[in-house]
C-alpha positions in Angstrom: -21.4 -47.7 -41.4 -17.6 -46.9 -40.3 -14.7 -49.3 -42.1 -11.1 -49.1 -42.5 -8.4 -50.6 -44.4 -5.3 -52.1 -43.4 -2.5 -52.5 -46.4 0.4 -54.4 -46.2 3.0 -51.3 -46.3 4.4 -50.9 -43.2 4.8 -55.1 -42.5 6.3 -55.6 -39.0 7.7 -59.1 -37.6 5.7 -60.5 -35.1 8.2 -62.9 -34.2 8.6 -61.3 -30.5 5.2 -60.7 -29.9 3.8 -64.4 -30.6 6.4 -66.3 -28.4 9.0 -67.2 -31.5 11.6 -68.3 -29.9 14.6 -70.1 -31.5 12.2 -71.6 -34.2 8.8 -72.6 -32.2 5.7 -70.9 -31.8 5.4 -71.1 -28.3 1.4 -71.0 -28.0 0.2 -71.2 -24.4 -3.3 -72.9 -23.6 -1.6 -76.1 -23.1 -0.6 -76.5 -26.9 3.2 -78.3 -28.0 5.1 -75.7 -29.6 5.3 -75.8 -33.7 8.3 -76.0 -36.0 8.2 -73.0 -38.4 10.0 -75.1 -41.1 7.0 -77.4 -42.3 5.5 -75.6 -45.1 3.5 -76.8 -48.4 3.0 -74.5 -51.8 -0.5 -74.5 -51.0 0.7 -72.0 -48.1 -1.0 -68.6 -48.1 0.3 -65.2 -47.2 -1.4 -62.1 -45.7 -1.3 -59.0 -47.9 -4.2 -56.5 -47.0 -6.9 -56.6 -44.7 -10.3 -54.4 -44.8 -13.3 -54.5 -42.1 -16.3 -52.5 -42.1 -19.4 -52.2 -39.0 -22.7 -52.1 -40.0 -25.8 -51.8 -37.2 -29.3 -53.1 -38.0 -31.7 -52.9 -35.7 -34.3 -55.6 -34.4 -37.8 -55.2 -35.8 -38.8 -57.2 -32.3 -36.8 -57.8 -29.1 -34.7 -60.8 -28.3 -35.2 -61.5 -24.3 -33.3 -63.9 -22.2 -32.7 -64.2 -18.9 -33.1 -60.6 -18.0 -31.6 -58.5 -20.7 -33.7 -57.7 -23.9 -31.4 -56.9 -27.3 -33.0 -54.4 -29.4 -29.6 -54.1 -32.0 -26.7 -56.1 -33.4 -23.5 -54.5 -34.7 -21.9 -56.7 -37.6 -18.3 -56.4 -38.8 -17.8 -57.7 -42.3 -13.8 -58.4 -43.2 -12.5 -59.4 -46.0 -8.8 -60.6 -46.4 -6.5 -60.4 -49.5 -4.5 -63.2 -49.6 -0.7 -64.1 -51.5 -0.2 -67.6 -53.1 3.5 -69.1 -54.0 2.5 -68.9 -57.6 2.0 -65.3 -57.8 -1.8 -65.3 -57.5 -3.6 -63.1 -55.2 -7.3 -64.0 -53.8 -9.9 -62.3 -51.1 -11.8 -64.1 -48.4 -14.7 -62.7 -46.6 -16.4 -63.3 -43.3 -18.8 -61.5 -41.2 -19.8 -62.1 -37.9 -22.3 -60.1 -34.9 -20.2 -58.5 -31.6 -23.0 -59.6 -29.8 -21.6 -57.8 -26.6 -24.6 -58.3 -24.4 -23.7 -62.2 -25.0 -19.7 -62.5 -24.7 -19.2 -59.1 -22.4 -22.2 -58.9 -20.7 -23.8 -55.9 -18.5 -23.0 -57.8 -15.1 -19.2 -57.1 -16.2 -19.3 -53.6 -17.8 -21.8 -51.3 -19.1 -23.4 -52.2 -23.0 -22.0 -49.3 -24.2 -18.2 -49.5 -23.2 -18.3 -53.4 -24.2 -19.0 -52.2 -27.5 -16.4 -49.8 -27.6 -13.9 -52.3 -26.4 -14.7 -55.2 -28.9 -14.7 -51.9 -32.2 -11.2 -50.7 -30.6 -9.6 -54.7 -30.8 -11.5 -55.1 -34.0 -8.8 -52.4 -35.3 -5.7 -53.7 -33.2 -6.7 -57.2 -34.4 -6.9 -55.8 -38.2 -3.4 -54.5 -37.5 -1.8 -57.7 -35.9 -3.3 -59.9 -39.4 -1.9 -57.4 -41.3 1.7 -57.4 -39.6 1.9 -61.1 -39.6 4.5 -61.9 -42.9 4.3 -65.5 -42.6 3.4 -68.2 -44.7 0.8 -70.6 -43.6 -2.3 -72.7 -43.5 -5.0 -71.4 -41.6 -4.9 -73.1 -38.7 -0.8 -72.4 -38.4 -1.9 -69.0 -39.0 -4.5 -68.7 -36.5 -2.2 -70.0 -33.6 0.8 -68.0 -35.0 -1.6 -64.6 -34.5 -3.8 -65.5 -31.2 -1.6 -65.4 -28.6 -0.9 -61.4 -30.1 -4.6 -61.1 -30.2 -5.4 -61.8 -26.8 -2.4 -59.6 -25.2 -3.8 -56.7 -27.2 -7.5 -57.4 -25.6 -5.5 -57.6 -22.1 -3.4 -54.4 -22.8 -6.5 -52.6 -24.1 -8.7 -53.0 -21.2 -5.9 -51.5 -18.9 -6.1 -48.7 -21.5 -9.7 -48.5 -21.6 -9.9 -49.0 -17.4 -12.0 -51.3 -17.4 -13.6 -52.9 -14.4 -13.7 -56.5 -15.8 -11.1 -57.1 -18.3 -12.0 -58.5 -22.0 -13.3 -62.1 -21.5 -11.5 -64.5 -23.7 -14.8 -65.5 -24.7 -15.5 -61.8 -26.4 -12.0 -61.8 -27.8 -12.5 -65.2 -29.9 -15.8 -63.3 -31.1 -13.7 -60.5 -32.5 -10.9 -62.3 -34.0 -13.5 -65.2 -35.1 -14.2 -63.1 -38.7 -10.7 -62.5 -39.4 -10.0 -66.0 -38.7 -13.2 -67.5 -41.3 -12.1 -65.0 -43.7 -8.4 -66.7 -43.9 -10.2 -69.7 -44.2 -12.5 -68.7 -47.0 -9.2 -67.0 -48.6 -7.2 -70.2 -48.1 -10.0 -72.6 -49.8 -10.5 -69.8 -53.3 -6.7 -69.6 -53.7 -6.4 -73.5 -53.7 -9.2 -73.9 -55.5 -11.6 -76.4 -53.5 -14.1 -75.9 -50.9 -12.7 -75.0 -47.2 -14.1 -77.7 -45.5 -11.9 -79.7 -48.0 -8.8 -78.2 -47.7 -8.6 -80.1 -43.9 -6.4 -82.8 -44.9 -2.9 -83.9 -45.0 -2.2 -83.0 -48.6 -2.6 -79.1 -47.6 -2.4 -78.9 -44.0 1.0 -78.9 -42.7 0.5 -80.2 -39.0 -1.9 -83.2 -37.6 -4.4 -82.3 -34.7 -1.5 -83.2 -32.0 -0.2 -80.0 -32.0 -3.6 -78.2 -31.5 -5.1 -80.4 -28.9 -3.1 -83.8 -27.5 -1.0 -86.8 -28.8 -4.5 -88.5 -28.7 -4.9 -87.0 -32.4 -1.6 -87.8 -33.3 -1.7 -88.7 -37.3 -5.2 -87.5 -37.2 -6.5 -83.9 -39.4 -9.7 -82.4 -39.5 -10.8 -84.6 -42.4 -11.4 -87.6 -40.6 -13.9 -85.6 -38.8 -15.6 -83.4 -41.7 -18.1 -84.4 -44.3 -17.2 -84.1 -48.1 -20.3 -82.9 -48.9 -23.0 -80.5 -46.6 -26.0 -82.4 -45.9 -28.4 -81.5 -48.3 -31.0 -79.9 -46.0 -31.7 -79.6 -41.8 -34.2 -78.7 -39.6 -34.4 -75.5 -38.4 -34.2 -74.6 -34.6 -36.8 -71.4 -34.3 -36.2 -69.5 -30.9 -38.9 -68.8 -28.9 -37.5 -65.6 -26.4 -39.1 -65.2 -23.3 -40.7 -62.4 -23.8 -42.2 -63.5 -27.4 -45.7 -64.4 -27.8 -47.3 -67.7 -27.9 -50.9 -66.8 -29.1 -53.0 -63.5 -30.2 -54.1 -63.3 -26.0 -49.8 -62.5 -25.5 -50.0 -59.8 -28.4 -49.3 -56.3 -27.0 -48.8 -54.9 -30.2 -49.0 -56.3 -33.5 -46.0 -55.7 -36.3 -47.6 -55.3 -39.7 -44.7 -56.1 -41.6 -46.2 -59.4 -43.6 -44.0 -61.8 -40.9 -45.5 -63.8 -38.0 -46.0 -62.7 -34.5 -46.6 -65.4 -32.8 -45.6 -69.2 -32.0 -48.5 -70.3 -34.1 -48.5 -68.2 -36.9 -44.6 -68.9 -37.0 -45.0 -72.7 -36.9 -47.9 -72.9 -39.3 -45.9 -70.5 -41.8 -42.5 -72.4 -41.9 -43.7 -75.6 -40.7 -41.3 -75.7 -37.8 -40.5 -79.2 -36.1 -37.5 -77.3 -33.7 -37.9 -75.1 -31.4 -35.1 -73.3 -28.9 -36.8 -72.0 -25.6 -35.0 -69.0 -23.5 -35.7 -70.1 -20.0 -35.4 -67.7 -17.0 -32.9 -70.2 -14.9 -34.0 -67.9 -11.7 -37.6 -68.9 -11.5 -38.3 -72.4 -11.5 -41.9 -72.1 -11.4 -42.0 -69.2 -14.1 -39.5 -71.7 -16.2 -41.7 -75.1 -15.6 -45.1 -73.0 -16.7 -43.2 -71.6 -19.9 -42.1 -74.7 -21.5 -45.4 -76.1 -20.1 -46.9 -73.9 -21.9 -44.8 -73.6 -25.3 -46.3 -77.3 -25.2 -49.6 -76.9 -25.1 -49.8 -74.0 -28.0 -47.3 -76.3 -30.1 -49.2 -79.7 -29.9 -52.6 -78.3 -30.9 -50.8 -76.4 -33.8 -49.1 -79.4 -34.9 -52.5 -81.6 -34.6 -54.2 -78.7 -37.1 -51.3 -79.4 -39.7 -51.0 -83.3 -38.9 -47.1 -83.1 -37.7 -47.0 -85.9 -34.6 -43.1 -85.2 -34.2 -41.0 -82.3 -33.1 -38.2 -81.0 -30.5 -37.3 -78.8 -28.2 -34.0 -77.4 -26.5 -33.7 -75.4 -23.3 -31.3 -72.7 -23.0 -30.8 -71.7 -19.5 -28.2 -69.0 -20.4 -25.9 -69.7 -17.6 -28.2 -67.8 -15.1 -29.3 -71.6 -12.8 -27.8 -71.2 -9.4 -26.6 -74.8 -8.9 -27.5 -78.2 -10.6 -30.1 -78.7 -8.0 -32.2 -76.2 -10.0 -31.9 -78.3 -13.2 -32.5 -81.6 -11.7 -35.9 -80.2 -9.9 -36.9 -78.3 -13.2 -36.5 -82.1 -14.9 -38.6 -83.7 -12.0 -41.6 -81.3 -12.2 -42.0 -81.3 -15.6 -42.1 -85.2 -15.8 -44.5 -85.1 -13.2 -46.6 -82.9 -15.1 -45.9 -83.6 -18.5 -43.9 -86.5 -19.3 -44.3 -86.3 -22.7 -42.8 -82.8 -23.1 -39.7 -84.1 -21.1 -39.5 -86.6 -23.5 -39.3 -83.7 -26.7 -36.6 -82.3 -24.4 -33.6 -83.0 -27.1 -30.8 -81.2 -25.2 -30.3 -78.3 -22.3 -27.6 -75.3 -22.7 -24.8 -74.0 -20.2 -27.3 -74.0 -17.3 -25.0 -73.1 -14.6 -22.1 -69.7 -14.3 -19.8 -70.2 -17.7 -16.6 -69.8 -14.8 -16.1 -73.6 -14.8 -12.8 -72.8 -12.4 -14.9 -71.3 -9.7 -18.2 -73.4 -9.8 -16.6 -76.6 -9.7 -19.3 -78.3 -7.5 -21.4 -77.5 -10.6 -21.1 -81.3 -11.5 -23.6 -82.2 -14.0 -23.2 -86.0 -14.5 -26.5 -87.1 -12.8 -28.7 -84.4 -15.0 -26.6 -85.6 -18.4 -28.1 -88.8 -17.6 -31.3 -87.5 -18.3 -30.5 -85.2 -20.8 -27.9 -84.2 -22.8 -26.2 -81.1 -21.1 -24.1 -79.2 -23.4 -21.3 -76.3 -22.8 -21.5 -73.3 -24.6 -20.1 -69.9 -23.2 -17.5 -71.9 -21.3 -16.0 -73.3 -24.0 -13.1 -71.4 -25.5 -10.8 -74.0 -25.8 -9.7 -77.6 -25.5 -8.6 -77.0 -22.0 -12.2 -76.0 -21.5 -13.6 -79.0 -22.9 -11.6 -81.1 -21.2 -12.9 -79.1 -17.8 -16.4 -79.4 -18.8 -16.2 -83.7 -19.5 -15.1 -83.6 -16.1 -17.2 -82.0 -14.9 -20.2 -83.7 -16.0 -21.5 -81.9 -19.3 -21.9 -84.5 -22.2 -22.3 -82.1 -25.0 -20.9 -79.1 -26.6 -22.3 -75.5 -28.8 -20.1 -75.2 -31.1 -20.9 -71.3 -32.6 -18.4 -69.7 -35.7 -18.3 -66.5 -33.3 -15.8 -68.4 -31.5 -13.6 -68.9 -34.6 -13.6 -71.3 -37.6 -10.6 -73.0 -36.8 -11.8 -73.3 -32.8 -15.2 -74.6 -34.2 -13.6 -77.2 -36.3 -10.8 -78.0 -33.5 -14.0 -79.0 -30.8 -15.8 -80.6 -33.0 -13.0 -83.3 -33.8 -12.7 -83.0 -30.3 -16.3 -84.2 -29.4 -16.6 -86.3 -32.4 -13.5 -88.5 -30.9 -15.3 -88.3 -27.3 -18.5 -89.2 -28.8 -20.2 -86.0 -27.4 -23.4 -84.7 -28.2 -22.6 -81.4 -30.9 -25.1 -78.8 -31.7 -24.4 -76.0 -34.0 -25.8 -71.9 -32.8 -25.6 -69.0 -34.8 -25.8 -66.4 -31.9 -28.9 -64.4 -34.2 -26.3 -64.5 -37.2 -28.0 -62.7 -40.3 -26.5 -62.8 -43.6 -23.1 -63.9 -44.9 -22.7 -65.2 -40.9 -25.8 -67.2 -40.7 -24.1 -69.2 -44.7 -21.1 -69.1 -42.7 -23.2 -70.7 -39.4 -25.1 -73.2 -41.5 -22.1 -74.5 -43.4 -20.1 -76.0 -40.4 -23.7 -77.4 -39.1 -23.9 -79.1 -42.7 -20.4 -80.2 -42.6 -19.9 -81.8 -39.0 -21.6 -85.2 -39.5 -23.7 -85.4 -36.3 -25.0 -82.2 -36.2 -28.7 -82.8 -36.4 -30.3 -79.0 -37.3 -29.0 -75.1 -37.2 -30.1 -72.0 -35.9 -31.6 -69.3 -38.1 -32.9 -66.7 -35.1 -31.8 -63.3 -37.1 -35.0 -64.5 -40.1 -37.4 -63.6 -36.6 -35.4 -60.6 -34.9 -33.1 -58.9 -37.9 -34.6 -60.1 -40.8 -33.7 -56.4 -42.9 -30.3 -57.7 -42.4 -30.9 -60.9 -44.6 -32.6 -59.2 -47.9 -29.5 -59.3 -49.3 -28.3 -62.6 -48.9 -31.5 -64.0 -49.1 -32.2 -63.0 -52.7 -28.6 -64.5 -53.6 -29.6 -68.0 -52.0 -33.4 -68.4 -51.5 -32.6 -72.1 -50.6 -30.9 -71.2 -47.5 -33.4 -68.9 -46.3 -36.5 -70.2 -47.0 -38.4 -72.9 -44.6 -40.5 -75.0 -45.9 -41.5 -78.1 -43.6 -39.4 -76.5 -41.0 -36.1 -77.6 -43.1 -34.0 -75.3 -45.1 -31.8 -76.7 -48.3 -28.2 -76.7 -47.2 -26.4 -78.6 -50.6 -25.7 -75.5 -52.2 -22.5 -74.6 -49.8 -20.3 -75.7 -52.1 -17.9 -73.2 -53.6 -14.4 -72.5 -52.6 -14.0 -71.2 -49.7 -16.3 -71.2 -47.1 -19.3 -72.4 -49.5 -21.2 -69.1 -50.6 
């Protein structure tokens, strides 16, 4: 475990380095600039800021496409907050690097991604720490981005590296630092974060974070009150996990399941998430083919008749021809497991700008097709709608206030929405689960670290047994209530 703190001596203006300029926040990514003067006394202030990384290892490997994950590094921050009446709260967050996913080895080697997203944890530690404004959090999350992303750009000229640091990895470093402000924010107001979305403590409508489409509009209106009080759990089947005792190469004797069956007829599950290749059609058709087969007569044995499946093609599908063939065969061969088909993930390269003949309007009309790694903005989403793809992923490694900013987005485009924790164990799977709970048509979560890091949930899962136990393939999500983020 390494950590280090970040006090508040030392406070430097970031007024030059975020674009202030004669009063606005000038904020790039298409947004309007924002007056400094609209403030509220629910306003927060940054005083001290302290992050720590702590590595747990996989008890089983995590295979898709063709990279196996064996580790996960996990940066815990917490955030010490000012309020205009003297009072002086922490919020916490904690969120995976999960390098392999947002910097992956086709742009730079494992090991210097990692270095790259530990060294920007620090200069984003700093550039929170510096900022000596007052704010809500989503004022203060565009007020500090902007910094946050030159410092990735100036670092990986630093670093030399071959492929600089994707925006998408830079919204996974900053995304813990952002959910902690949050958490901080809802504690030193006294109410629950996801209620703290409204006019009455948020100084700005949605207009100036996406278009004049949501002028008058906040991220109430798009927000339940209350979580829902439980969801289905999606279970991830990797593609190299087994099925039955025939795929066993070596059992774990550690008291948890090995395979499909034993997992399904432990936790009852009625979701599962299947890792497809996206480079071999027939080896992709025969998996899910075969998922099918060991999940139906498991669920005749316990009497379920109804459960789901999603497809995550990981990017890796040459064209949209590979998609629409993949849909073909298996309704040839197995209409019924088409029809379990719920939704399919980012099945083409996430570089919408250079893959526009990607078009995916004719395989959303058989099912819903949903952006995830190319989503790391509202530019983006707009892209992706025009492109074809009818749903989005929203994940909380992007950043709670992007997660709540595409959700209001697909909420008012009526898009399909799923919620993915990106193998989140602990404090970031509660954090994970309490945006699926709070966005209304989110329909289950993702729980994948209980399978692959499960040493990393002890903790948190003797605190709140509710959220990770599965029984019926459901998991009690009512108790996120607190201030802050819930837990």
């Amino acid at each position: 475990m390494t950590h280090r703190r970040e006090n508040l001596s030392s406070r430097r203006s970031l007024l030059h380095g975020t674009g202030i300029i004669g009063g606005s926040l000038l904020l790039g990514r298409g947004f309007p600039s924002m007056v400094l003067s609209v403030k509220k006394n629910s306003d927060i202030r940054i005083q001290s800021v302290h992050y720590e990384f702590h590595k747990h290892l996989f008890r089983t490997p995590l295979k898709f496409g063709n990279t196996a994950i064996n580790h996960l590094t996990v940066v815990h921050v917490n955030i010490r907050v000012e309020c205009h009446n003297g009072r002086s709260v922490e919020g916490f967050a904690s969120m995976p690097l999960s390098n392999i996913w947002c910097f992956p080895p086709r742009y730079v080697p494992p090991e210097k991604s990692l270095e790259a997203m530990k060294r920007l944890t620090a200069d984003v530690a700093a550039i929170v720490r510096n900022c000596d404004d007052w704010g809500d959090p989503l004022y203060l999350a565009h007020r500090l981005q902007p910094e946050c992303m030159r410092r990735a750009s100036d670092l990986s000229r630093q670093m030399k590296l071959t492929r600089s640091i994707p925006k998408l990895c830079s919204l996974v470093v900053i995304s813990p630092f952002d959910a902690a402000i949050h958490d901080a924010f809802g504690k030193a107001n006294g109410i629950n974060s996801y209620n703290a979305l409204g006019s009455d403590l948020i100084a700005r409508d949605l207009s100036h974070y996406l278009d004049k489409r949501f002028k008058g509009k906040y991220l109430n209106r798009y927000t339940l009150r209350h979580p829902k009080p439980t969801m289905p759990l999606y279970h991830l089947i990797g593609a190299a996990d087994p099925l039955t005792d025939s795929d066993v190469k070596r059992r774990i004797n550690d008291g948890l399941p090995v395979t499909l069956t034993e997992w399904i007829k432990q936790d009852g599950l009625t979701h599962m998430k299947i890792k497809m290749n996206g480079d071999d059609l027939a080896w992709d058709i025969d998996r899910l083919l075969s998922i099918d087969r060991v999940v139906a007569l498991t669920q005749k044995d316990l009497g379920v008749k109804k459960w789901i499946y999603s497809a995550d093609f990981n990017e890796r599908c040459k064209n949209v021809d590979y998609l629409l063939e993949f849909f073909g065969r298996i309704r040839e061969r197995n209409p019924t497991a088409l029809d379990r088909l719920q939704y399919v993930e980012q099945p083409t390269d996430r570089d919408l700008n250079a893959h526009p003949e990607n078009k995916m309007h004719q395989a959303a009309g058989i099912k819903p097709v949903v952006i995830d790694e190319s989503l790391t903005d509202y530019q983006s989403l707009l892209m992706a709608r025009e492109l074809g793809y009818s749903g989005v992923a929203l994940k909380t490694c992007k950043g709670q206030t992007e997660a709540l900013l595409m959700a209001a987005a697909a909420l008012e485009f009526k898009m399909f929405i799923t919620v993915q924790d990106l193998t989140c164990p602990g404090a970031s799977f509660l954090h994970s689960v309490g945006l699926a709970a709070r966005i209304p048509t989110v329909a289950a979560v993702e729980g994948n670290a209980r399978q692959y890091c499960p040493s990393a949930n002890e903790k948190w899962a003797n605190k709140y047994p509710d959220l990770f136990t599965i029984k019926k393939g459901t998991i009690k999500t009512g108790s996120l209530t607190r201030p802050g983020l819930g837990h």
